[in-house]
Backbone of each chain as ProteinMPNN parsed JSONL, in Angstrom:
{"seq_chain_A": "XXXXXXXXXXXXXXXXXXXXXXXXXXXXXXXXXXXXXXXXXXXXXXXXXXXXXXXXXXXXXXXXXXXXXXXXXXXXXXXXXXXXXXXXXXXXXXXXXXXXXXXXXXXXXXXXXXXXXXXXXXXXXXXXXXXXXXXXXXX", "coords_chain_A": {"N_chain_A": [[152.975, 1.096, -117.828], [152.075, 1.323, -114.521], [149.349, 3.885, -112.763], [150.525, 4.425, -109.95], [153.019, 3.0, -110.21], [154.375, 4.68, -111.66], [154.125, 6.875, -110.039], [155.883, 6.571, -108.221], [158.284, 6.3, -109.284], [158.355, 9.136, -109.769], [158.607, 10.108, -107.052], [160.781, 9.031, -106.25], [162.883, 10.15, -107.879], [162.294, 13.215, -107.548], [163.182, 12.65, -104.286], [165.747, 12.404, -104.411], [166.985, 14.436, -105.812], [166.015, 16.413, -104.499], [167.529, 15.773, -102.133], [170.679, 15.918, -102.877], [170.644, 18.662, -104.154], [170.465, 19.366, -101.483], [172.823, 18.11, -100.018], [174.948, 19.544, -102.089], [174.69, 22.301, -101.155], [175.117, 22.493, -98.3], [177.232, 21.036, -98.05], [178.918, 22.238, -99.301], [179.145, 24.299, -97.301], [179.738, 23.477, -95.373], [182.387, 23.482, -95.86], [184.424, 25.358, -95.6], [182.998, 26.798, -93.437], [182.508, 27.134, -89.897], [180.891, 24.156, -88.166], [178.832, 23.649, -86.521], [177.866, 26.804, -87.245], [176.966, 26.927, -89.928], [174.161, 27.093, -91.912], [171.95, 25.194, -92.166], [169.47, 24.82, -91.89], [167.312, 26.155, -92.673], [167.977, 25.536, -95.053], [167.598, 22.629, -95.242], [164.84, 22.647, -94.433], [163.359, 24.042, -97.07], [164.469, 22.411, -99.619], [163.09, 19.918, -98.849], [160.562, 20.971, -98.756], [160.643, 21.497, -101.609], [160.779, 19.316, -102.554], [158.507, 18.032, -101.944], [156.76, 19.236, -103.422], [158.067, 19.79, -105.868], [157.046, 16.434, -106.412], [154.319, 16.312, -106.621], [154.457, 18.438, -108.75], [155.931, 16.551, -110.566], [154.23, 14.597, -110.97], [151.87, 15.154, -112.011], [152.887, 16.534, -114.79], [153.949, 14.47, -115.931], [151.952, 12.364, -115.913], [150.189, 13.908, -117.289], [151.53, 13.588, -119.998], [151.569, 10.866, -120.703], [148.887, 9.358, -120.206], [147.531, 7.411, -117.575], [145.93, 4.357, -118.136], [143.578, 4.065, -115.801], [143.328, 5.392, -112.499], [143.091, 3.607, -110.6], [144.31, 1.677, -107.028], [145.307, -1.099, -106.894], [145.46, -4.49, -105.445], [147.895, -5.347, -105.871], [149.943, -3.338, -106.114], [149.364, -1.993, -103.891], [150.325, -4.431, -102.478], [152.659, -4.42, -103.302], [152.987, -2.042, -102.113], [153.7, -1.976, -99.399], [155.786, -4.0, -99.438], [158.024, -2.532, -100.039], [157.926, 0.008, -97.905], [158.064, -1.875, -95.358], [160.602, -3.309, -95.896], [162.311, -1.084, -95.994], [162.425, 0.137, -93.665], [163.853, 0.193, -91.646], [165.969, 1.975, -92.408], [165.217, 4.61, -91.373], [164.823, 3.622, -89.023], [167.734, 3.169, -87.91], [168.713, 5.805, -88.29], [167.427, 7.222, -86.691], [167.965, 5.661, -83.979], [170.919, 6.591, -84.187], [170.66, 9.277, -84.001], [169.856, 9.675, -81.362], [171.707, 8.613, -79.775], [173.713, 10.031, -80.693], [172.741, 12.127, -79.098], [172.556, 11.934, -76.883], [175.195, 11.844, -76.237], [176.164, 14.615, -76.742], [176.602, 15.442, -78.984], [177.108, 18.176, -81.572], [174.027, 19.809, -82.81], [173.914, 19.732, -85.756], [174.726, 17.303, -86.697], [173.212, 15.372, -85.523], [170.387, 16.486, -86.619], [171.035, 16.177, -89.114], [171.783, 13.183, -89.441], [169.53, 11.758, -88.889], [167.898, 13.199, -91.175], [169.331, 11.773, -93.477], [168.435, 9.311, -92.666], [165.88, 9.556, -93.277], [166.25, 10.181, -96.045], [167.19, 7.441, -96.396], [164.909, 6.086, -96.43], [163.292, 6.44, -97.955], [164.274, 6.536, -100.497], [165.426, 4.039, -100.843], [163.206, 2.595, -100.409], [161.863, 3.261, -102.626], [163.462, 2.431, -104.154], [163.242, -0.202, -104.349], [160.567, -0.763, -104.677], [160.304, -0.282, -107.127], [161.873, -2.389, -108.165], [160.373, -4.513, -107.619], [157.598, -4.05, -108.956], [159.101, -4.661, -111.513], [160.407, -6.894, -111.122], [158.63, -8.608, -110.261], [156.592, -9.972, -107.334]], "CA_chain_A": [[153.343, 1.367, -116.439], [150.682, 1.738, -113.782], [149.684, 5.039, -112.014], [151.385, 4.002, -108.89], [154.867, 2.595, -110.336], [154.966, 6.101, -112.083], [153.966, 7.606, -109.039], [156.676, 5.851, -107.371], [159.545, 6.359, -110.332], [158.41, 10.766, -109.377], [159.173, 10.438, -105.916], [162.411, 8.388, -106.318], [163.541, 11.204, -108.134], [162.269, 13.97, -106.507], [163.644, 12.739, -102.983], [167.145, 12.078, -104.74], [167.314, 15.498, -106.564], [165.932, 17.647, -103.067], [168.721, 15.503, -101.242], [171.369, 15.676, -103.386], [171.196, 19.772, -103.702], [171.148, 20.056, -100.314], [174.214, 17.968, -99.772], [176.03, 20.029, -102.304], [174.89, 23.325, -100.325], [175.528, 22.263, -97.451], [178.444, 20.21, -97.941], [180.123, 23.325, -99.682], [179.288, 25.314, -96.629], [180.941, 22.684, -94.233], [184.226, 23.207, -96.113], [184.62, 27.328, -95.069], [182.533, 27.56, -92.108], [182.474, 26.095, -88.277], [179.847, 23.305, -88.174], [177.706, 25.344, -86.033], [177.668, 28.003, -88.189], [176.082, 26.442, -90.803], [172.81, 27.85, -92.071], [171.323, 24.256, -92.536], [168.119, 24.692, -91.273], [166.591, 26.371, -94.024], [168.163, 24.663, -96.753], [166.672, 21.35, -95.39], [163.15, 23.2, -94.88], [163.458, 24.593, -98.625], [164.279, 21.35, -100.15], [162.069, 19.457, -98.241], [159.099, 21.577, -99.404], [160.736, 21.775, -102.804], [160.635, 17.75, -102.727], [156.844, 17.741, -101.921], [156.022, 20.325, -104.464], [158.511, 18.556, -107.128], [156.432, 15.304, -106.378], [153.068, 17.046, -106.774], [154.149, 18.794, -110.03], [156.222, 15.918, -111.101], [153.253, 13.597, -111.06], [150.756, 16.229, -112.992], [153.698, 16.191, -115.848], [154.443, 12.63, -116.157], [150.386, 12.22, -116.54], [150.039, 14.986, -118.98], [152.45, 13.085, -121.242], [151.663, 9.641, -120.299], [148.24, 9.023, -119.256], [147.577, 6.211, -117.216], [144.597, 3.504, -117.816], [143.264, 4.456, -114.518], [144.366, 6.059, -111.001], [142.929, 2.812, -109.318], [145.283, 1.173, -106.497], [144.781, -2.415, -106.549], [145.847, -5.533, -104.085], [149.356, -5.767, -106.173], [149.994, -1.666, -105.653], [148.633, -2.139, -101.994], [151.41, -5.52, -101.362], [154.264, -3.628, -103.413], [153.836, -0.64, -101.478], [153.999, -2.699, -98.178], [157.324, -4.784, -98.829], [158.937, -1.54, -100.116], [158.112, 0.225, -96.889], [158.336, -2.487, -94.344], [161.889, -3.457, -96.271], [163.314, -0.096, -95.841], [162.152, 1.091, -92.442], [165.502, -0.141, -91.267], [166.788, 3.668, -92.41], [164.764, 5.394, -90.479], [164.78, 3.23, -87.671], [168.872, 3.454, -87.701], [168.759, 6.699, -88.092], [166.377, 8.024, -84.937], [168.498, 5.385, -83.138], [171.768, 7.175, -84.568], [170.375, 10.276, -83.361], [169.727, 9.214, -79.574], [172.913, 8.249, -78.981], [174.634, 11.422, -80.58], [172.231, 13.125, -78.346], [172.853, 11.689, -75.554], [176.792, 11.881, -76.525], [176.059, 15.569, -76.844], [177.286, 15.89, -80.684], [176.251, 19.497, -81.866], [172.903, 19.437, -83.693], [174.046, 19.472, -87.121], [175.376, 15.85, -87.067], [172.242, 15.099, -84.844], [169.994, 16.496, -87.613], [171.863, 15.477, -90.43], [171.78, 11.678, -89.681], [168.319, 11.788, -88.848], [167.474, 13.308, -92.428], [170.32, 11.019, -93.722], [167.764, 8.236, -92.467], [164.518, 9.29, -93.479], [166.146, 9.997, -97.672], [167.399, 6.208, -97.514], [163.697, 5.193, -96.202], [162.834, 7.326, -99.588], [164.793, 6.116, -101.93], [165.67, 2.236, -100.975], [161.614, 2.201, -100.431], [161.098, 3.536, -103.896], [164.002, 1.113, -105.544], [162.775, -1.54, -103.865], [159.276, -1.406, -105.086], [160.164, -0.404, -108.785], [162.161, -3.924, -108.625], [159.051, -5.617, -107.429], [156.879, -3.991, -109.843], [159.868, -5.038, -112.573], [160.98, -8.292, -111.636], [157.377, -9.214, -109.188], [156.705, -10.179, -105.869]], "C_chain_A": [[152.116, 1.904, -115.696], [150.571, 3.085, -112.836], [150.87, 4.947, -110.912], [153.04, 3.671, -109.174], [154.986, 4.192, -111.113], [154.951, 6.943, -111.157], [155.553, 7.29, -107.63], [158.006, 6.344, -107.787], [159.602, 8.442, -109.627], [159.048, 11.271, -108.109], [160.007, 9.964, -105.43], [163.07, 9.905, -106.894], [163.399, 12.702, -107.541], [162.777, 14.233, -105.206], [164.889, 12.638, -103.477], [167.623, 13.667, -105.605], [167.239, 16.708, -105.196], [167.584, 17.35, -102.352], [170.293, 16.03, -101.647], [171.404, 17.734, -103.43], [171.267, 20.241, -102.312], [172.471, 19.906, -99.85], [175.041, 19.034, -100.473], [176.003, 21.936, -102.059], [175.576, 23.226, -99.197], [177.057, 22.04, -97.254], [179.378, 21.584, -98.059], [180.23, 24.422, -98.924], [180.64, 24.929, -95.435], [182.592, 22.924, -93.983], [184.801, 24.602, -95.608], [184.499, 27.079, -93.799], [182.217, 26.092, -90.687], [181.088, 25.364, -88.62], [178.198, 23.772, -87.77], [177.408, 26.358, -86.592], [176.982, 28.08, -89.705], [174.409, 26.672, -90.922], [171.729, 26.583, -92.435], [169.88, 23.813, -92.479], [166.559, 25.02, -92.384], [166.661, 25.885, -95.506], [167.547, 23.52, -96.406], [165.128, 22.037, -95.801], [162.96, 23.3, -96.198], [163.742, 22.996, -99.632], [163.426, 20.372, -99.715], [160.965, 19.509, -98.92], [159.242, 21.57, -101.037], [160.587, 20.119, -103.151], [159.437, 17.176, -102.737], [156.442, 17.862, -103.04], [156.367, 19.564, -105.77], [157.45, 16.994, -107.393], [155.057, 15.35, -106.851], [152.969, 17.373, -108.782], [154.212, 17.698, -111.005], [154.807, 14.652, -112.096], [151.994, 13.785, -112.471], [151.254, 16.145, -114.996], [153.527, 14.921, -116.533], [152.46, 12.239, -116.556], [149.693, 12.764, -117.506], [150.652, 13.907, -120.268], [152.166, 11.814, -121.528], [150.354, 8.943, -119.334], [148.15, 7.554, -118.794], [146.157, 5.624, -117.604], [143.656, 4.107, -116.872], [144.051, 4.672, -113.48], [144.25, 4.817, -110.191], [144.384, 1.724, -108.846], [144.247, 0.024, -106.355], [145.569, -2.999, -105.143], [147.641, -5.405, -104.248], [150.074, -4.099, -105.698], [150.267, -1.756, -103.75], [150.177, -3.205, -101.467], [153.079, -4.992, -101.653], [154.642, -2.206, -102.611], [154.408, -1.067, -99.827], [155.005, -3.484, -97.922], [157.884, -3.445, -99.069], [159.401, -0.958, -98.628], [158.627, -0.452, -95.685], [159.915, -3.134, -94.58], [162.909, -2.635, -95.707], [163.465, 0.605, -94.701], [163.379, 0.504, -91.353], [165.781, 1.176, -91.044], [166.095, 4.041, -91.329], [164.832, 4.922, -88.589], [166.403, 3.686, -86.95], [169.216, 4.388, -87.247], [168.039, 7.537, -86.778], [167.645, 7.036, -83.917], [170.241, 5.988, -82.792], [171.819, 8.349, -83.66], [169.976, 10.465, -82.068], [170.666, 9.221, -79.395], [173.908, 9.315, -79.335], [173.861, 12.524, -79.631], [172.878, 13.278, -77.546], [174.603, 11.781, -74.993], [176.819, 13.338, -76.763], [176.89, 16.24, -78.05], [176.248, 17.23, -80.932], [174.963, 18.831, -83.19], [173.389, 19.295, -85.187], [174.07, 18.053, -87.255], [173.756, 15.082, -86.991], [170.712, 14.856, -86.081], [170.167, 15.669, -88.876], [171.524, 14.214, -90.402], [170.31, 11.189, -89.168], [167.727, 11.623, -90.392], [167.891, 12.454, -93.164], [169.045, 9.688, -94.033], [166.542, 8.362, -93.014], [164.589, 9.383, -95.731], [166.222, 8.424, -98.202], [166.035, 5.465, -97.441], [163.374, 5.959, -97.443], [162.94, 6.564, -100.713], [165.181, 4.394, -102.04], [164.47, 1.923, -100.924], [161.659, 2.13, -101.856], [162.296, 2.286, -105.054], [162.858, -0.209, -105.285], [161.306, -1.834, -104.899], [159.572, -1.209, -106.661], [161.049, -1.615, -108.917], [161.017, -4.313, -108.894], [158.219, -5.208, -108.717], [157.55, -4.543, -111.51], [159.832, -6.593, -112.847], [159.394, -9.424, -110.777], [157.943, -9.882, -107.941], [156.652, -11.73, -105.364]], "O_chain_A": [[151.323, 2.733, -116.144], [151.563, 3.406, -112.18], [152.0, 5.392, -111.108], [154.003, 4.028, -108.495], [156.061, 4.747, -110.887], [155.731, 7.889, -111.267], [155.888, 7.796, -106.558], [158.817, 6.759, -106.959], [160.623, 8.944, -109.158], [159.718, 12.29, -107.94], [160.274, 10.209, -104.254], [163.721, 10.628, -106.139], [164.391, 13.284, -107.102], [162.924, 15.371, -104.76], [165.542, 12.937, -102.477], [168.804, 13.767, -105.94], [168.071, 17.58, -104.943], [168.48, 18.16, -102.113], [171.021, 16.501, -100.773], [172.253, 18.209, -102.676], [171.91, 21.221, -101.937], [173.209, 20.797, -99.43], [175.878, 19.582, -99.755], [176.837, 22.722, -102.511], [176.63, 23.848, -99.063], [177.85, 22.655, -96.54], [180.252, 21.951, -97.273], [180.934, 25.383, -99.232], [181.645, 25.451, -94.954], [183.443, 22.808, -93.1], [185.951, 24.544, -95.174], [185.444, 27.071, -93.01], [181.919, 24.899, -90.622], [180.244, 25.951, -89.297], [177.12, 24.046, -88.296], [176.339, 26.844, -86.221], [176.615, 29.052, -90.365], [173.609, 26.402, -90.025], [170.676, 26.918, -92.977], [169.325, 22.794, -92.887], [165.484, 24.492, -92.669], [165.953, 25.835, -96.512], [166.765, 23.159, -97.286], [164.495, 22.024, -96.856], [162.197, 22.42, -96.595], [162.821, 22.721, -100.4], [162.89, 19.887, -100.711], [160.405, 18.599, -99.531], [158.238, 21.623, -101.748], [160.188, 19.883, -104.291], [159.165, 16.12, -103.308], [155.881, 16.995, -103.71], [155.603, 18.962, -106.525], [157.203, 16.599, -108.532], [154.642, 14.388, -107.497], [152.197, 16.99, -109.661], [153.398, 17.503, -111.907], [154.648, 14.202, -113.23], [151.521, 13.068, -113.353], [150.573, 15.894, -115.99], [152.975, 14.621, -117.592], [152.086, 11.854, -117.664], [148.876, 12.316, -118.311], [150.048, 13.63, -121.304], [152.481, 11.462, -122.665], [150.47, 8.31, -118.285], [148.595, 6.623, -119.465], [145.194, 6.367, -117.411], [142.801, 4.788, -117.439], [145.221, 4.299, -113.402], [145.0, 4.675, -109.225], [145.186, 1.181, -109.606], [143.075, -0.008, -105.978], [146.063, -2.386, -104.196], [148.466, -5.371, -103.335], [150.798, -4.102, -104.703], [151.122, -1.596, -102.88], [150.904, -2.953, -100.507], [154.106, -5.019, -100.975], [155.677, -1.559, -102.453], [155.35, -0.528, -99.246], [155.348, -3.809, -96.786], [158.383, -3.06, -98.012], [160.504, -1.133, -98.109], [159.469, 0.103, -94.98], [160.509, -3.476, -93.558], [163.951, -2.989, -95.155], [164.313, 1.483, -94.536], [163.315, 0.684, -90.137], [165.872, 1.663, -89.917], [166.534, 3.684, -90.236], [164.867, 5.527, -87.517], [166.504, 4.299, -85.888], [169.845, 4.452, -86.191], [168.518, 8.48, -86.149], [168.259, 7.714, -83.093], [170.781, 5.935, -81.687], [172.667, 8.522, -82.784], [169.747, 11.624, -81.723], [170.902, 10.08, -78.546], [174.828, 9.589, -78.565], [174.332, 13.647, -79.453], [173.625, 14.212, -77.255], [175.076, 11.784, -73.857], [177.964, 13.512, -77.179], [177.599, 17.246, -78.04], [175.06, 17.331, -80.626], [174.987, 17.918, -84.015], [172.885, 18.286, -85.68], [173.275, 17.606, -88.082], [173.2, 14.464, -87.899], [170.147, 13.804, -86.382], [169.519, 14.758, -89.392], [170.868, 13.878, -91.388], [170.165, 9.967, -89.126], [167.263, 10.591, -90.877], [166.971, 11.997, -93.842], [168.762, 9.215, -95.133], [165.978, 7.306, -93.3], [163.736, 8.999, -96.531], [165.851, 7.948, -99.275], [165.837, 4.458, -98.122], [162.85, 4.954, -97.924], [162.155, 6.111, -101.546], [165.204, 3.71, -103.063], [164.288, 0.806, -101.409], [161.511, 1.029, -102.385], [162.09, 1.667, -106.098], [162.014, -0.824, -105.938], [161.079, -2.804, -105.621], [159.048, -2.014, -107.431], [160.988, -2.005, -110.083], [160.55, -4.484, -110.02], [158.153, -6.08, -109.584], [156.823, -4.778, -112.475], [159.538, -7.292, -113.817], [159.283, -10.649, -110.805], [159.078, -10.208, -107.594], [156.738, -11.993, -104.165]]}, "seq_chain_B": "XXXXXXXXXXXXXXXXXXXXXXXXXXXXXXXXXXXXXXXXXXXXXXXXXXXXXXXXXXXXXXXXXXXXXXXXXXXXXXX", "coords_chain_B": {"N_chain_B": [[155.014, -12.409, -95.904], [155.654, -12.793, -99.242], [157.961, -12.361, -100.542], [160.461, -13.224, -102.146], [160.864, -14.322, -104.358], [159.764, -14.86, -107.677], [156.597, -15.968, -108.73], [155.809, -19.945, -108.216], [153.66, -20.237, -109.652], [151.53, -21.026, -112.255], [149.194, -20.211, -114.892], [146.796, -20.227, -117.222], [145.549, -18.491, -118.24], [145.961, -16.701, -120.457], [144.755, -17.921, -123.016], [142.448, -18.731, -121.971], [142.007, -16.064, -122.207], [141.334, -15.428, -124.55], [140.196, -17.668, -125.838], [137.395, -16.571, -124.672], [135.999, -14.726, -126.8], [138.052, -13.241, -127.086], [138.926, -11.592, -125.279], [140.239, -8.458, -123.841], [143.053, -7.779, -121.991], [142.804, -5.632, -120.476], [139.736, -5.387, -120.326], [139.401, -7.78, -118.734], [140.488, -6.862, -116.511], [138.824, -4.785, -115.605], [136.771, -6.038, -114.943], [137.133, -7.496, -112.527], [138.378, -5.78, -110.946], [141.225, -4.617, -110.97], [144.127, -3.502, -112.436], [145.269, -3.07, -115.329], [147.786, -3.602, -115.389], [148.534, -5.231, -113.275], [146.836, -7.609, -114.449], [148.568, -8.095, -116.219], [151.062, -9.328, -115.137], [149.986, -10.84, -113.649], [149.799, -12.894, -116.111], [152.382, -13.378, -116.728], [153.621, -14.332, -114.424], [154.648, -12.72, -113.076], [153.285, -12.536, -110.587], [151.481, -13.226, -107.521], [148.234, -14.035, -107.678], [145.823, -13.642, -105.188], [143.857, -15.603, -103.03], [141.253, -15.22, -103.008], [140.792, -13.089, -105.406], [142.198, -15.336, -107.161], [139.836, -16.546, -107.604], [138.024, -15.148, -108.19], [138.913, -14.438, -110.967], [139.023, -16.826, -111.869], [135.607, -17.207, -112.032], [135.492, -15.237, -113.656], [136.467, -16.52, -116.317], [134.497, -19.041, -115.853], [134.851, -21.25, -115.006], [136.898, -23.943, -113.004], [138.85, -22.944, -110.644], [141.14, -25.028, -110.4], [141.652, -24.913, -113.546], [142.562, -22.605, -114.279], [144.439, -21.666, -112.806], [147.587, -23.334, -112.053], [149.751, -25.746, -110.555], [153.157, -26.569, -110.063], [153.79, -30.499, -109.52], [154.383, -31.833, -106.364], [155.459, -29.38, -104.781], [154.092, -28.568, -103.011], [153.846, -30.567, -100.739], [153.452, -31.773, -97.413], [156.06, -30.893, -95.287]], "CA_chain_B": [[154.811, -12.186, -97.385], [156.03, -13.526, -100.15], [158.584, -11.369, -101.943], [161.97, -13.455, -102.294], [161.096, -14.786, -105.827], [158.309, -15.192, -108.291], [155.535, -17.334, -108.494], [155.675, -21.098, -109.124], [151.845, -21.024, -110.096], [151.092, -21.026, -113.955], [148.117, -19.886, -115.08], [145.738, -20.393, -118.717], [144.32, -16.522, -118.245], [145.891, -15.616, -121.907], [144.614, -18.486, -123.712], [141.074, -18.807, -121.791], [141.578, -14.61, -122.775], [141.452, -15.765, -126.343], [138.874, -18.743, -126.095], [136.476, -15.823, -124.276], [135.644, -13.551, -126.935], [139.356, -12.001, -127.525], [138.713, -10.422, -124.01], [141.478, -7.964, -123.717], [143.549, -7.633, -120.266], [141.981, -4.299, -119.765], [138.671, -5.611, -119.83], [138.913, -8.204, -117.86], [140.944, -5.773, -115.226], [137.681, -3.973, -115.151], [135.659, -7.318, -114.685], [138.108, -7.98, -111.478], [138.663, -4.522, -110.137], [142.55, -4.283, -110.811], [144.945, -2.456, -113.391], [145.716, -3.999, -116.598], [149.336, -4.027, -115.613], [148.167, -6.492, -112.85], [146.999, -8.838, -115.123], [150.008, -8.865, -117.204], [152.071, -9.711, -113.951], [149.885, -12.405, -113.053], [149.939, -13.437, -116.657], [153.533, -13.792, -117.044], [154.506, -15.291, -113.459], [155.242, -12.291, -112.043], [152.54, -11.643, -109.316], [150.344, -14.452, -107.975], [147.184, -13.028, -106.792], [145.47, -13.781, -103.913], [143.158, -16.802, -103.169], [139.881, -14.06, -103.579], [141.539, -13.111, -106.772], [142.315, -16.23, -108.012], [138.54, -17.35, -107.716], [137.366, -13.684, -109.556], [139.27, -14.35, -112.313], [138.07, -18.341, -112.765], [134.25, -16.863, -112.356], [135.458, -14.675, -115.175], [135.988, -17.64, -117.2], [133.2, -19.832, -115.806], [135.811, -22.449, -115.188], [137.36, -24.337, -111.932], [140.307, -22.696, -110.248], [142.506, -25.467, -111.233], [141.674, -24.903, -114.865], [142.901, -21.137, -114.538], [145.706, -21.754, -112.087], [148.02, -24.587, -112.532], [150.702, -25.551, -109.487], [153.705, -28.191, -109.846], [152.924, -31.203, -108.464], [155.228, -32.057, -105.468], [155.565, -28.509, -104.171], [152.464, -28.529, -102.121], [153.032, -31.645, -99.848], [153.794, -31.213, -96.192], [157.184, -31.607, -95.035]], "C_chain_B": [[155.771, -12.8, -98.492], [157.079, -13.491, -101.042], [160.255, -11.999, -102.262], [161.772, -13.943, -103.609], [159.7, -14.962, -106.213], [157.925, -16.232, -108.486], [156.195, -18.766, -108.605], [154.154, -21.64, -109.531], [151.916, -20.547, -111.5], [149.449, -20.581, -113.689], [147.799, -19.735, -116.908], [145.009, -19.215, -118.931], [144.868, -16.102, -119.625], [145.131, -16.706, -123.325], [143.149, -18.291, -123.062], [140.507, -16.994, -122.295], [140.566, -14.97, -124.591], [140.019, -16.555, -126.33], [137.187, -17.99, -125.861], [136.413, -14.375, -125.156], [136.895, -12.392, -127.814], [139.375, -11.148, -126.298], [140.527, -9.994, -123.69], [141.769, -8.058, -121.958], [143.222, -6.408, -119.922], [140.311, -4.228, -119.283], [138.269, -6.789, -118.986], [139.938, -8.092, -116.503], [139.923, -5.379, -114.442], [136.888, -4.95, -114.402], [136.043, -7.352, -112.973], [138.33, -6.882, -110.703], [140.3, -4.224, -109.939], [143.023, -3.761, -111.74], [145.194, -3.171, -114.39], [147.076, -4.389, -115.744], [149.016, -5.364, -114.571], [147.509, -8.056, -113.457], [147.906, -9.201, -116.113], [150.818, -9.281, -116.448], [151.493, -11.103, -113.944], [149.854, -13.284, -114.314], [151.278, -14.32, -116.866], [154.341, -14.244, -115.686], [154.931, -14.138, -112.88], [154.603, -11.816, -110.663], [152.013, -12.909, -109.339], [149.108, -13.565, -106.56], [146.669, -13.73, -105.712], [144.336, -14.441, -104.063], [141.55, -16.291, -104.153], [140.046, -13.746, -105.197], [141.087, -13.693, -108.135], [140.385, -16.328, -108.845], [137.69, -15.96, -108.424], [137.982, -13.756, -110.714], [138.894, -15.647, -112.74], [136.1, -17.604, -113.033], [134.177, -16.224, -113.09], [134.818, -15.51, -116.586], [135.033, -18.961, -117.275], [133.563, -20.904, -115.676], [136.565, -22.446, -113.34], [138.954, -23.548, -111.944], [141.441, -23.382, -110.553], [142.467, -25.776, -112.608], [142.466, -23.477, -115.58], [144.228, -21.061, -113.934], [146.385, -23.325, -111.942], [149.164, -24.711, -111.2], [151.484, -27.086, -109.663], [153.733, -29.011, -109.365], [154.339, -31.641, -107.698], [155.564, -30.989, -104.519], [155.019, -28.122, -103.426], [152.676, -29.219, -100.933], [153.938, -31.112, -98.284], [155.333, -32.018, -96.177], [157.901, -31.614, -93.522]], "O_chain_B": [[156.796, -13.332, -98.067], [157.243, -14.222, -102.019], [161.148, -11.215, -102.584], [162.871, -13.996, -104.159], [158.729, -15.148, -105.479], [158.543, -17.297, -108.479], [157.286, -18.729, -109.174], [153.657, -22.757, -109.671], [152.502, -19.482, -111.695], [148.762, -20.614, -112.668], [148.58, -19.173, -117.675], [144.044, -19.036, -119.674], [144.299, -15.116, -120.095], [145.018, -16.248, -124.462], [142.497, -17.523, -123.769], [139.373, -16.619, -122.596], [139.565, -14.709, -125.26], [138.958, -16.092, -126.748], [136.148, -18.374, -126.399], [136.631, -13.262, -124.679], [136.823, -11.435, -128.584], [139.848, -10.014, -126.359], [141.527, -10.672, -123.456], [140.999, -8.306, -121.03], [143.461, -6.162, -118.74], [139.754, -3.532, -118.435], [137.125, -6.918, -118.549], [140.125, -8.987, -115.679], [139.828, -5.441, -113.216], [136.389, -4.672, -113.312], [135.094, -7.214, -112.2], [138.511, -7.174, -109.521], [140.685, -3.67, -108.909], [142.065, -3.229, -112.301], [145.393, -4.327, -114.016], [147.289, -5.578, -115.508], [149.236, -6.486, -115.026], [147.671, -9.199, -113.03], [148.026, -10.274, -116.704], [151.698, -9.842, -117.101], [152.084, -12.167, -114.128], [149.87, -14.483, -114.037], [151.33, -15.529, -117.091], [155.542, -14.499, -115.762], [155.743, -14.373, -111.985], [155.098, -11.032, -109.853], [151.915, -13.654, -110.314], [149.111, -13.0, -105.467], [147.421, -14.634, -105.347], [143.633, -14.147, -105.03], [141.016, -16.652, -105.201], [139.324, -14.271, -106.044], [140.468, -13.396, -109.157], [139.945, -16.227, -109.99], [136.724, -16.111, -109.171], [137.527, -13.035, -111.602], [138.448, -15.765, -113.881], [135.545, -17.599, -114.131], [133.075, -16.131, -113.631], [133.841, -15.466, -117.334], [134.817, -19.69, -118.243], [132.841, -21.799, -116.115], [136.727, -21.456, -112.627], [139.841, -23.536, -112.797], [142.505, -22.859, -110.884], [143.101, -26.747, -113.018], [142.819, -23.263, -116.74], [145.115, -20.428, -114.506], [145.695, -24.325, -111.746], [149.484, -23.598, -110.783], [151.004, -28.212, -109.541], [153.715, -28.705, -108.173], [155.349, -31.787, -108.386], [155.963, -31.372, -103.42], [155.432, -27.064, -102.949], [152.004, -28.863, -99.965], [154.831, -30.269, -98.201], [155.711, -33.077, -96.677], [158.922, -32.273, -93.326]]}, "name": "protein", "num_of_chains": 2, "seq": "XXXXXXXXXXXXXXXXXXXXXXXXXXXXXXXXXXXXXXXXXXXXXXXXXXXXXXXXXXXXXXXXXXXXXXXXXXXXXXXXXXXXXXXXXXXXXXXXXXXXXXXXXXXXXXXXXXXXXXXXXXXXXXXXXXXXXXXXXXXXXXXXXXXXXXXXXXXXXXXXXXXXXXXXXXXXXXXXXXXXXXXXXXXXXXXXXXXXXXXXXXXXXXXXXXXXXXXXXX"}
């Protein structure tokens, strides 16, 4: 496996492990407390940063155990990281457009937020399937 | 780009490996400037490299592009 598809496999999981405890903070705050009242702000920040950091350490790990040949990014690296992204930028696009129109519909920020972030985990994680196909089944 | 299915180009890069030496796919990664795993993709049909590429990996073997890369015949013609 080449630096890059391992580098890829770290931050699939990383963005799916940050996301995934925030939902089940969050979520389990939703069920008690008014929407608004929700302390969500810092639990994104905090996973967020804990999703960087995870990605950072993750990477250091996974290379300790498993060195690679070399770090170099070739042409195939370079065209799999370019359908992944340009595949998935759908989410994000959805999502910002999601979030205009609850603006402008004056939905309280949580939702606003929420489906924003919503949009930028599936540009994360359908990026990062996507390309560990390609690197599986090729381009 | 290209990405709905893999190649239909063949390629002679594990046998001209062999005929050159025993040259492993790591060294002639290095030769080429790409990752081993890239030449096991383009060995086995799953990547097809790029015209530049192609023609760095025949000057590997000192041999014409269509001796290294092989393409079915009929799939080419204009339609």
């Amino acid at each position: 496996m080449s630096y890059e598809e391992k580098r890829t496999w770290v931050y699939l999981v990383a963005s799916t492990a940050a996301y995934a405890v925030y939902l089940a903070i969050v979520l389990g705050q939703v069920a008690s407390t008014a929407v608004a009242q929700v302390p969500y702000v810092s639990v994104l920040l905090w996973t967020t940063g804990a999703s960087i950091a995870g990605s950072i350490v993750g990477r250091v790990v996974v290379e300790t155990a498993s060195p690679s040949d070399s770090r170099r990014v070739d042409a195939r690296d370079k065209e799999i990281s370019r359908f992944g992204e340009y595949a998935s930028r759908w989410f994000v696009i959805a999502g910002a457009a999601a979030g205009l129109v609850m603006a402008m519909a004056k939905w309280d920020y949580f939702w606003i937020v929420n489906v924003i972030y919503l949009g930028f985990v599936l540009w994360a994680v359908v990026g990062s399937v996507l390309k560990l196909v390609a690197y599986r089944r090729g381009l | 780009m290209a990405v709905s299915k893999p190649t239909r180009i063949t390629n002679s890069i594990r046998s001209l490996r062999f005929a050159h030496g025993e040259m492993t796919q790591a060294q002639l990664a290095e030769r080429i400037g790409v990752t081993r795993q890239t030449i096991i993709a383009i060995e086995q049909g799953r990547y097809s490299p790029s015209l530049e590429m192609a023609f760095q990996i025949a000057q590997v073997f000192k041999m014409p592009l269509d001796e290294v890369f092989q393409y079915p015949d009929g799939e080419g013609g204009p339609r």
